[in-house]
N, C-alpha and C positions, 0 to 999 in steps of 0.2 A: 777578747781584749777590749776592755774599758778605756778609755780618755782618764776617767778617773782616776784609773789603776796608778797615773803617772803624776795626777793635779793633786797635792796637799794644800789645805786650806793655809798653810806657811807661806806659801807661793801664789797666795793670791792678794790681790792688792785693786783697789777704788781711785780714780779720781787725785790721782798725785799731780798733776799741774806738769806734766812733762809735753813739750812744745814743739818735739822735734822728732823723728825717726829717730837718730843717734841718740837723744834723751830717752829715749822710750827703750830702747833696747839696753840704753847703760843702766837705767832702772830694773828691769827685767830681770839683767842678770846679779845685781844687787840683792833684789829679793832670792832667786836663788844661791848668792853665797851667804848671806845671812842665814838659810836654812840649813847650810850644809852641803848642799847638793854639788855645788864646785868646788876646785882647791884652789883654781888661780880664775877672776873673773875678767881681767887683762886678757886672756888668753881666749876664753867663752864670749868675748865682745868683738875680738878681733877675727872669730870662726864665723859668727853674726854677718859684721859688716862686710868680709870677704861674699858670704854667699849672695848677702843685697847688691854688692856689684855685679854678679853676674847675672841675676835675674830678680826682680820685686817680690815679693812672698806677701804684696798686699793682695788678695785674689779678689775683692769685693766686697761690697755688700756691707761695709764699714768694718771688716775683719782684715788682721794679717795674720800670718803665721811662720812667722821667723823660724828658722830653724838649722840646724850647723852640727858638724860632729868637733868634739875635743877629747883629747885625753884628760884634760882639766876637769870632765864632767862624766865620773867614772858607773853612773848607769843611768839609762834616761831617764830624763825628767822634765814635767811641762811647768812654766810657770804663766800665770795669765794677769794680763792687767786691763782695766776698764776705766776709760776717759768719759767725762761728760762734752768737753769739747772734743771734738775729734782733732788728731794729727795727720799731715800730708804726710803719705808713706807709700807713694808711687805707686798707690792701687791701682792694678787694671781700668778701674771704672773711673777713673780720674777724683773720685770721690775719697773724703776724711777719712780715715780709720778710726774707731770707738774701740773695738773688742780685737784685743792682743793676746796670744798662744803663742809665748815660745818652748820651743823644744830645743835641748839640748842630749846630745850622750856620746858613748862611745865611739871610737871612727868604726867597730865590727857592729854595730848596732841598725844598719842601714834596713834593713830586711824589717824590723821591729818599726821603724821610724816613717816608714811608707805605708806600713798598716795602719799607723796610728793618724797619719796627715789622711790617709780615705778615707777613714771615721772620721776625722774631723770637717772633711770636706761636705758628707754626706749630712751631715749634723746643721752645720752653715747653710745648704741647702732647702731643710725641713721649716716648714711654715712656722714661724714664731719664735725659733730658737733664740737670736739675739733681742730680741725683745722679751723674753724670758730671762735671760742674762741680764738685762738692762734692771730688771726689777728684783733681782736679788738686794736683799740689804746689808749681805754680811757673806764670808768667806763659806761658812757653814750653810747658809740656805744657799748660795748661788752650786755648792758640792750638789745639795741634794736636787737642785731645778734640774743641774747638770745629769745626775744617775738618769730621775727620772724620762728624761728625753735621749739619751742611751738605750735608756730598759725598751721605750716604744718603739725608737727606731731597729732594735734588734738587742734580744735578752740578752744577758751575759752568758756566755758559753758554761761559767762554770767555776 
């Protein structure tokens, strides 16, 4: 299972000037109703900011990874956004956030959705990754940076 499998370059978005975690997250889910992937983004915002009250999903390193289940978001999907200024998003490392992955899906989807956060963990992890991110210019190179650091860190199954 790919990260990619879930990222459409629809769902991916540059540099919109959003200044706040609640901004950031009500954009996020904007880009994915705009593609389709929600039916009610009211609903996908409000599964969001529930789970950042119980715990930050900024995990470091200038990354968060929001993520929430709804019936609004009837199969998973990631949508990613990239700041040049970074936003304060309760990171562990008390540091800005740059590179935003939200995940949304199903509430049975749990089991898929914990796979997909330890590949992304592991990915965050790996020397260069967001700085590779950083240097994409476009939804389509930033897909293919993405595979390719996928593919090193471990082939696709298949």
């Amino acid at each position: 299972m790919y990260v990619t499998d879930y990222l459409r370059p629809a769902n991916v978005a540059f540099d919109d000037g959003a200044e706040s975690k609640v901004a950031v997250l009500r954009r996020l889910v904007e880009i994915l109703a705009s593609s389709g992937a929600t039916t009610n983004p009211e609903d996908c915002l409000s599964a969001l900011l529930e789970r950042e009250r119980l715990m930050t999903t900024g995990v470091g390193k200038g990354v968060a990874l929001p993520h929430a289940f709804s019936a609004s978001a009837p199969e998973t999907v990631i949508a990613y956004l990239r700041l040049s200024d970074g936003v304060e998003f309760d990171a562990v490392d008390g540091k800005p956030v740059n590179h935003i992955f939200c995940m949304l899906g199903p509430p049975d989807a749990q089991g898929r959705h914990l796979k997909i956060l330890a590949r992304l963990a592991r990915l965050i992890n790996s020397a260069g990754f967001t700085d590779a991110l950083s240097a994409a210019a476009d939804p389509e190179s930033l897909l293919a940076t993405f595979r390719e650091q996928e593919e090193a860190l471990q082939p696709h199954p298949g």
